[in-house]
C-alpha positions as CSV (number, residue, x, y, z in Angstrom):
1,X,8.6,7.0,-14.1
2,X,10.6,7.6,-10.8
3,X,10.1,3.7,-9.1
4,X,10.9,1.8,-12.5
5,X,14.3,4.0,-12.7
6,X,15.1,3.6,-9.3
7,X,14.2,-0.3,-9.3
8,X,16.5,-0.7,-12.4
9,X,19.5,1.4,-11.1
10,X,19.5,-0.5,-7.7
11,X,18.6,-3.9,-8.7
12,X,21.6,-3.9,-11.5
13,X,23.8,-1.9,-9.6
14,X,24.1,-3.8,-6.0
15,X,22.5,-7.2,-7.2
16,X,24.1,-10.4,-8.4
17,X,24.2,-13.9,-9.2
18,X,25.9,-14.2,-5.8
19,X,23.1,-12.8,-3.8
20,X,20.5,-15.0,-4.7
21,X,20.0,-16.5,-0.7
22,X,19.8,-12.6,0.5
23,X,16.9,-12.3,-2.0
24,X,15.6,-15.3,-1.0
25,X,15.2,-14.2,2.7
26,X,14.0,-11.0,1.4
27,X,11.5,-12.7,-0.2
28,X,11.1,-15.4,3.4
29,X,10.9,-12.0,6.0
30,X,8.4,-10.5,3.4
31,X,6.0,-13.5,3.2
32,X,6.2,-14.0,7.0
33,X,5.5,-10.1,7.6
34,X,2.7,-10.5,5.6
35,X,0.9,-13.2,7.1
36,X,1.5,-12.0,10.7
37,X,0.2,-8.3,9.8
38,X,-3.0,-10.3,8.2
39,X,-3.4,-12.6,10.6
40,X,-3.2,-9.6,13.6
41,X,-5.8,-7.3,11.1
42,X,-8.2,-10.2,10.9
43,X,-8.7,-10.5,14.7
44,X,-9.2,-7.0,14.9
45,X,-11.6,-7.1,12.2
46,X,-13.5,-9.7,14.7
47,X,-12.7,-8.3,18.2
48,X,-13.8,-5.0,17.1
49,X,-16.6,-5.7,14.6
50,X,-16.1,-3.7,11.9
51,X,-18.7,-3.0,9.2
52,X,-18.6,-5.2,6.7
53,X,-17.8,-2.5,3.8
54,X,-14.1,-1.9,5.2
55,X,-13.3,-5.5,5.6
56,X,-10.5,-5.5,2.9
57,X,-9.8,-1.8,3.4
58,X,-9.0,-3.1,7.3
59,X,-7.3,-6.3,6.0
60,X,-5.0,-3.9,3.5
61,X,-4.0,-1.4,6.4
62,X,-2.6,-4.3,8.2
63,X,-1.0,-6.2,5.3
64,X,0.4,-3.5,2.8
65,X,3.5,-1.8,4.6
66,X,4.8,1.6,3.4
67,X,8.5,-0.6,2.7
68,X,9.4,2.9,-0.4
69,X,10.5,5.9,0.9
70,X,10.9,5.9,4.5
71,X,13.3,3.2,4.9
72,X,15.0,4.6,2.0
73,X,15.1,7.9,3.5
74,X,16.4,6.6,6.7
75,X,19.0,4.2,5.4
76,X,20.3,7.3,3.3
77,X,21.2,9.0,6.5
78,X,22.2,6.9,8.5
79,X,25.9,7.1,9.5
80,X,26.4,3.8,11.4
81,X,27.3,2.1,7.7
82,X,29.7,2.5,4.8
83,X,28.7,3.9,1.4
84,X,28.9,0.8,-0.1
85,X,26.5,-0.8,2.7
86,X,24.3,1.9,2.2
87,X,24.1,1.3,-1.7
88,X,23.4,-2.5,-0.6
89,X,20.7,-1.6,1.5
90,X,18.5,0.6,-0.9
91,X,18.8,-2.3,-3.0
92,X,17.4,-4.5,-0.3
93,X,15.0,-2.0,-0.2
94,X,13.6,-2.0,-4.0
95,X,13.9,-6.0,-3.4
96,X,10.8,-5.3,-0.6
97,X,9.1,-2.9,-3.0
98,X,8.8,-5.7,-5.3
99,X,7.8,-8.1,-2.7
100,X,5.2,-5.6,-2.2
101,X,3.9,-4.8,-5.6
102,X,3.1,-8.2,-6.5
103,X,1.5,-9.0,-3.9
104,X,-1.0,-6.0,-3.9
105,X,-1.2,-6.4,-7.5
106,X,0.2,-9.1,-9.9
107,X,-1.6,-11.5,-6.5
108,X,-4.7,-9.3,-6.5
109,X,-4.2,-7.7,-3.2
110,X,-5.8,-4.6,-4.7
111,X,-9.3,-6.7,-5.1
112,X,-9.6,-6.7,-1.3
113,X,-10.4,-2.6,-1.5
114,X,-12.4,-3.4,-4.7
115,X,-14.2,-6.2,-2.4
116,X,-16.1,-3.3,0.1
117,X,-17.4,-1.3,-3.0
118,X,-19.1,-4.1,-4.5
119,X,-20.4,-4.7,-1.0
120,X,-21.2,-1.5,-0.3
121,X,-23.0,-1.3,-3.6
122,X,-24.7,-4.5,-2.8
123,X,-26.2,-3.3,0.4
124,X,-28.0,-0.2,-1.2
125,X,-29.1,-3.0,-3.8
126,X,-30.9,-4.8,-1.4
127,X,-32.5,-1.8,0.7
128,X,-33.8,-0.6,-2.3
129,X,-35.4,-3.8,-3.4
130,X,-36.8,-4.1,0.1
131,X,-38.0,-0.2,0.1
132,X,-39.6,-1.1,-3.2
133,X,-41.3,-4.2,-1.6
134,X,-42.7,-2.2,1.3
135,X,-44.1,0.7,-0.9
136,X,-46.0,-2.8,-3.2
137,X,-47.0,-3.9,-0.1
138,X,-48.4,-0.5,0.9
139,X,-50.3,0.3,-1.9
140,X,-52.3,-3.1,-2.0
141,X,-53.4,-3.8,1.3
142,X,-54.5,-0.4,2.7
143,X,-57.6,2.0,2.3
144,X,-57.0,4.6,-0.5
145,X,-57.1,7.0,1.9
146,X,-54.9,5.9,4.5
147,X,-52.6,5.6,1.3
148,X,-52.9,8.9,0.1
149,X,-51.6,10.6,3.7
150,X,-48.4,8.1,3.6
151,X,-47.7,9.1,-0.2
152,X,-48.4,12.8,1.1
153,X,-45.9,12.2,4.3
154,X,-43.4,10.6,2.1
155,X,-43.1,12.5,-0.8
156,X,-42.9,16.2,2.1
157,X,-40.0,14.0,4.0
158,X,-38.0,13.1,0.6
159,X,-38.3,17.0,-0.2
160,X,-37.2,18.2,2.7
161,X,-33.7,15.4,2.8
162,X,-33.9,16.2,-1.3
163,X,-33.3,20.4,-0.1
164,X,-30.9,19.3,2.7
165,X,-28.9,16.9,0.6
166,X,-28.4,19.7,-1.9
167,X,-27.6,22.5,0.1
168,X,-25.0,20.4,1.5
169,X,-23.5,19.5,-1.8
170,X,-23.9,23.1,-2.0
171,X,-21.6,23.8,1.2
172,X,-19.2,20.7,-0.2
173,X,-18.5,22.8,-3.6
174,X,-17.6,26.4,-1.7
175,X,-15.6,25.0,0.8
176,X,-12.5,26.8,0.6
177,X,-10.0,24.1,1.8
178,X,-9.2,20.8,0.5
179,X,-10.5,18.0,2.5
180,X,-11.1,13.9,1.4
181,X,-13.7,15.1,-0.6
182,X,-11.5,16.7,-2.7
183,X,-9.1,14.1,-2.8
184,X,-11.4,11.8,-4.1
185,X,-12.6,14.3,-6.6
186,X,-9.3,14.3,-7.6
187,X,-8.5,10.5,-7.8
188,X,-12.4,9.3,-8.7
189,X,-12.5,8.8,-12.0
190,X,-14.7,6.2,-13.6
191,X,-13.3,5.5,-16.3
192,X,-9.3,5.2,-14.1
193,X,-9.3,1.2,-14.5
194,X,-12.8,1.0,-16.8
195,X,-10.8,-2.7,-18.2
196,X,-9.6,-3.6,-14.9
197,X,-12.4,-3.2,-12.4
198,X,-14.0,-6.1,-14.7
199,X,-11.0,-8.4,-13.9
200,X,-11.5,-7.7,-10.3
201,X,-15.3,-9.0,-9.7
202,X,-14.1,-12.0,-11.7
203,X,-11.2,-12.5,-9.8
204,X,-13.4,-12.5,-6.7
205,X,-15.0,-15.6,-7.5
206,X,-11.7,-17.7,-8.1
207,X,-10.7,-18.8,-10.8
208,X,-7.4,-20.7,-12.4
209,X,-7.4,-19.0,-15.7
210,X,-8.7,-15.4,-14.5
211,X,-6.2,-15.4,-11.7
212,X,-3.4,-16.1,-14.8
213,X,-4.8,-14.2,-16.7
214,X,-4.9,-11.2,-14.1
215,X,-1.6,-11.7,-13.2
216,X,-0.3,-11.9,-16.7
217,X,-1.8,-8.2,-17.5
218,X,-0.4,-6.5,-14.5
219,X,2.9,-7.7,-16.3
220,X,2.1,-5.1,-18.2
221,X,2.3,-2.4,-15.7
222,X,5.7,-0.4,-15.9
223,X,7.2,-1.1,-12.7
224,X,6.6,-5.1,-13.2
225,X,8.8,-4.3,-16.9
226,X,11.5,-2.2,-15.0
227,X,11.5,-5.6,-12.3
228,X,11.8,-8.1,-14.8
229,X,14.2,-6.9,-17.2
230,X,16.3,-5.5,-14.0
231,X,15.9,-8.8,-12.6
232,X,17.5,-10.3,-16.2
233,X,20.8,-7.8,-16.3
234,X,21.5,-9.0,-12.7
235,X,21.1,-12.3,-13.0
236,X,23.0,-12.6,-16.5
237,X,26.5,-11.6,-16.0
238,X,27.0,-11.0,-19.8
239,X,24.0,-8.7,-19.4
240,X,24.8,-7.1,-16.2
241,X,28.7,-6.4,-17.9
242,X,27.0,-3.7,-20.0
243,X,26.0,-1.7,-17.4
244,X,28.3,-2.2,-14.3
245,X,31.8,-3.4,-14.2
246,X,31.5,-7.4,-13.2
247,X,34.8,-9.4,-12.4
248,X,32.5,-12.5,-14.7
249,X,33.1,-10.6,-17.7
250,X,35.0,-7.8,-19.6
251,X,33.6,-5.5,-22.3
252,X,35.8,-3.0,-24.2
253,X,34.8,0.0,-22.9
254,X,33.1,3.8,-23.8
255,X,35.8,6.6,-24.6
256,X,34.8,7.4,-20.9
257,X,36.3,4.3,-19.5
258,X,32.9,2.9,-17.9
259,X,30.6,-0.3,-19.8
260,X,28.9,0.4,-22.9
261,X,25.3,1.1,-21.7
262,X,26.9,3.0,-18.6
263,X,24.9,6.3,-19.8
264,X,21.7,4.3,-18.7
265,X,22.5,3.6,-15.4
266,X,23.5,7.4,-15.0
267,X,19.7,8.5,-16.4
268,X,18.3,6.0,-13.9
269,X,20.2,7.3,-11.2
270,X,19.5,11.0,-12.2
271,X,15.8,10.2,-11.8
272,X,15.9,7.7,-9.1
273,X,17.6,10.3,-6.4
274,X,14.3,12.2,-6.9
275,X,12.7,9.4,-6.4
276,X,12.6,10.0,-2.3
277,X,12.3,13.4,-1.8
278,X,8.8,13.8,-4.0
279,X,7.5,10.5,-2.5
280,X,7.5,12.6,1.0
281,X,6.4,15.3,-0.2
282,X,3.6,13.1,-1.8
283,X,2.9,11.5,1.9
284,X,3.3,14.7,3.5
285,X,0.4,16.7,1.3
286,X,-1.3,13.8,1.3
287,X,-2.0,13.3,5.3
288,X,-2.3,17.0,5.7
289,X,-5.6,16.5,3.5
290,X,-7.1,13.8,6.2
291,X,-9.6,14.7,8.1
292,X,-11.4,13.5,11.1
293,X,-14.4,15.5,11.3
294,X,-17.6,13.0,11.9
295,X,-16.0,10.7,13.8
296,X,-16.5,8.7,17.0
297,X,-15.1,7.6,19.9
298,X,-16.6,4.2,18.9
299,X,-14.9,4.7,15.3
300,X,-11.6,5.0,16.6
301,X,-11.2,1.5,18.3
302,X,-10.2,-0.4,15.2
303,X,-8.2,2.3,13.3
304,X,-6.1,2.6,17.2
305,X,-5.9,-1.4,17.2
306,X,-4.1,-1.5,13.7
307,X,-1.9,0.9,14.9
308,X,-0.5,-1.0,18.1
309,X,-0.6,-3.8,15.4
310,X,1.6,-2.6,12.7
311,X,3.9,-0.7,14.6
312,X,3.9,-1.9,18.0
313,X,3.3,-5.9,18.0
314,X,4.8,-6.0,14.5
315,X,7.8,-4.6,15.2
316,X,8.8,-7.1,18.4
317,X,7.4,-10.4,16.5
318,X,10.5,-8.5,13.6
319,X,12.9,-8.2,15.9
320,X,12.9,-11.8,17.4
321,X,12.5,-13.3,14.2
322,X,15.5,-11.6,12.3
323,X,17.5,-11.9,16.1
324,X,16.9,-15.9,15.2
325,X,17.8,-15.7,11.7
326,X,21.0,-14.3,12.4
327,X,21.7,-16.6,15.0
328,X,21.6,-19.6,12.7
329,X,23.7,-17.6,10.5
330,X,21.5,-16.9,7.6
331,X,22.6,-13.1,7.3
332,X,26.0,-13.9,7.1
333,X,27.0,-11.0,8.9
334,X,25.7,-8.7,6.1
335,X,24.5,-5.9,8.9
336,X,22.9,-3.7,6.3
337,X,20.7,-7.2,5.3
338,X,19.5,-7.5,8.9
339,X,19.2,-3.8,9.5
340,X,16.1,-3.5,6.3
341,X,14.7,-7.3,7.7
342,X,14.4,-5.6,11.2
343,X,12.5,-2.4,10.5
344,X,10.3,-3.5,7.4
345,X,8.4,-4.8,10.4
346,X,8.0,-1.1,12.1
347,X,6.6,0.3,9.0
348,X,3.1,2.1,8.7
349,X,0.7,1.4,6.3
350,X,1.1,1.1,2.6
351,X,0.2,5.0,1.5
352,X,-0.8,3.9,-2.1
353,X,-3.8,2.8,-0.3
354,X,-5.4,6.0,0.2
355,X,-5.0,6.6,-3.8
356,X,-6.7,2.8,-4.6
357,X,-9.6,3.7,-2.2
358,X,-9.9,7.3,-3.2
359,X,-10.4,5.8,-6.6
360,X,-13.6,3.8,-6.0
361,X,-14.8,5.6,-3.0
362,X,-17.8,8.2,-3.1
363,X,-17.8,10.9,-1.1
364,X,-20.2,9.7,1.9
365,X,-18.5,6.3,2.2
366,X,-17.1,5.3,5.6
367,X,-14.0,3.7,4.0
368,X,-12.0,7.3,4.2
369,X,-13.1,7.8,7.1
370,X,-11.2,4.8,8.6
371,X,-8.4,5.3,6.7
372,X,-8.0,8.4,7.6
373,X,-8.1,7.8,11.3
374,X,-5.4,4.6,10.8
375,X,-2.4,6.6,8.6
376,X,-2.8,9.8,11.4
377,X,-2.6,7.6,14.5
378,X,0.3,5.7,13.0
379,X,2.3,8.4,12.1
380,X,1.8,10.1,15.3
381,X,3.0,7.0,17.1
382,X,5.6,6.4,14.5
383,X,7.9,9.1,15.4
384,X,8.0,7.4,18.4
385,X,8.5,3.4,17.4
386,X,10.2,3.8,14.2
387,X,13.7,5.7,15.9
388,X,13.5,3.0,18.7
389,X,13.3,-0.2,16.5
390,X,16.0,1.3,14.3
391,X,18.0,2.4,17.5
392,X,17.7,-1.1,19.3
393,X,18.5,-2.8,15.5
394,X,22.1,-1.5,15.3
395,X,22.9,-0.9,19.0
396,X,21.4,-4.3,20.6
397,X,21.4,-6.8,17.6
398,X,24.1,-5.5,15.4
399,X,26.0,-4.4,18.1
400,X,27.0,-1.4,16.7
401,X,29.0,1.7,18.5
């Protein structure tokens, strides 16, 4: 309810027919940052050789940045621009949200953590089938006796992991705090996308008319509604008249003096300003459930990797990319344009992530794990890299005092 209001509000309020190229290189910096954060993750992937069930969750960490509330947050306070370049930005802002959401799910970016279940699944499939095979084998080629002492020795080892694996489900149920286990407790749910999951598989093994067909339904979803109807009053001056004051047309006004439908874009607003503060609070809770417990030195090498990745290498590739773009005068000295190119590239991973993975994951799976280790190391370093790219963006490129 909180991102269609505040897509609406900003897209009507701040965009128009006149800033078509600015959404155009919104929609150039976010393709760009996208293929340089998949093409980085995918030689990780490689140099580091990770197991085969995180490949899209890996792929996603690196793709998907976190372009909502922390660029939101820190264009709201910062005091190097005017209220009115402020208001610009945050529109910028949604502008990348949107990039974002149809990539990760009108495109089917979202398959690519549905990819490591199936695999995942697929790999106890087959050591089933080829536990099944040796216990066939077994049972025809040996003496009865010999036979007997292996069923004997089998069925005494499966008892004893059978008592372990449930007292530990025991321990799992009375543990006091909430841990990833709980979290996917809480967002597990097999029914969540019962239709979709179906659309996923099929999408794996391309198709013309399922990919349409999958992109047509997440149409459906409610922030793709509040985009393309937002997207419509901006666009449509005779539209856009109705909400915001336009110099293209003039409406007789409300006894209040504003456009007819001004009482929308006041509702939108309302809820868009809380928009922010509960999506930190959201990211805060939500990292303060990670946990690290059972893992490796080993495990940390690709989780640390991503991290230089997204918000180390990321960030320079930005900087000298947006540095050229305003040199050939694309930005037009919009600053508040060039400030939201620069840092989109210094953002940490997408958080909605841990909620998609949480969804499928089971409770032993390795996938949390890694995710858990990637959002902690880049928010540690990100207190760090974040205030530096934003500090060198205005001071060195924008040459602001």
């Amino acid at each position: 309810m909180l991102l269609p209001t505040l897509i609406f509000s900003k897209i009507v309020t701040n965009i128009g027919i006149e800033d078509i190229k600015q959404v155009g290189i919104i929609v150039l910096v976010s393709v760009v940052l996208y293929l340089m954060g998949g093409i980085i993750t995918w030689i990780i992937y490689f140099i580091t050789n990770v197991p085969d069930v995180w490949f899209g969750g890996c792929l996603s960490a690196g793709l998907f940045p976190n372009v909502a509330e922390l660029p939101i947050a820190y264009i709201s306070t910062f005091n190097s621009f005017s209220d009115e370049e402020v208001e610009k930005g945050l529109s910028y802002v949604v502008m990348f949200l949107t990039t974002y959401c149809i990539i990760q799910f009108n495109f089917g970016g979202i398959v690519l953590i549905e990819r490591d279940f199936d695999t995942e699944r697929r790999h106890l499939e087959e050591e089933d089938m080829t536990i099944e095979n040796t216990k066939a084998n077994s049972k025809t080629t040996g003496v009865s006796k010999h036979t007997d002492v292996m069923n004997t020795s089998i069925s005494r080892t499966t008892s004893i992991q059978s008592n372990r694996s449930h007292m530990s489900n025991i321990e799992l149920r009375n543990a006091d705090t909430e841990d990833i286990s709980d979290m996917i407790s809480t967002y597990h749910r097999d029914d969540l996308i019962e239709d979709e999951v179906p659309q996923w598989r099929q999408l794996l093994r391309f198709n013309p008319l399922t990919f349409i067909r999958f992109f047509a339904l997440n149409l459906k979803r409610p922030m793709s509604i509040a985009l393309i109807v937002a997207l419509l009053c901006s666009l449509i001056p005779w539209l856009r008249g109705l909400f915001v004051n336009v110099r293209q047309v003039s409406y007789p006004t409300a006894p209040d003096a504003e456009p007819p439908l001004s009482f929308i874009m006041d509702f939108c607003d309302y809820m868009a300003n809380a928009c922010v503060p509960l999506g930190i609070l959201v990211l805060g809770s939500t990292l303060s459930r990670l946990s690290l417990s059972g893992t490796t030195l080993r495990f940390w090498y690709t989780p640390v990797l991503i991290c230089i990745g997204r918000v180390v290498v990321l960030p320079i590739i930005g900087v000298l990319f947006t540095n050229r773009l305003h040199q050939i005068g694309w930005f037009d000295n919009d600053r508040i344009l060039h400030f939201v190119c620069a840092i989109s590239w210094g953002l940490p991973s997408a958080t909605s992530l841990i909620y998609l993975t949480a969804a499928c994951a089971d409770q032993d799976g390795p996938q949390m794990k890694y995710l858990a280790v990637v959002y902690i190391v880049q928010y540690a370093v990100l207190g760090v890299s974040l205030p530096f790219l934003a500090t060198w963006t205005v001071m060195k490129s924008l040459s602001v005092n």
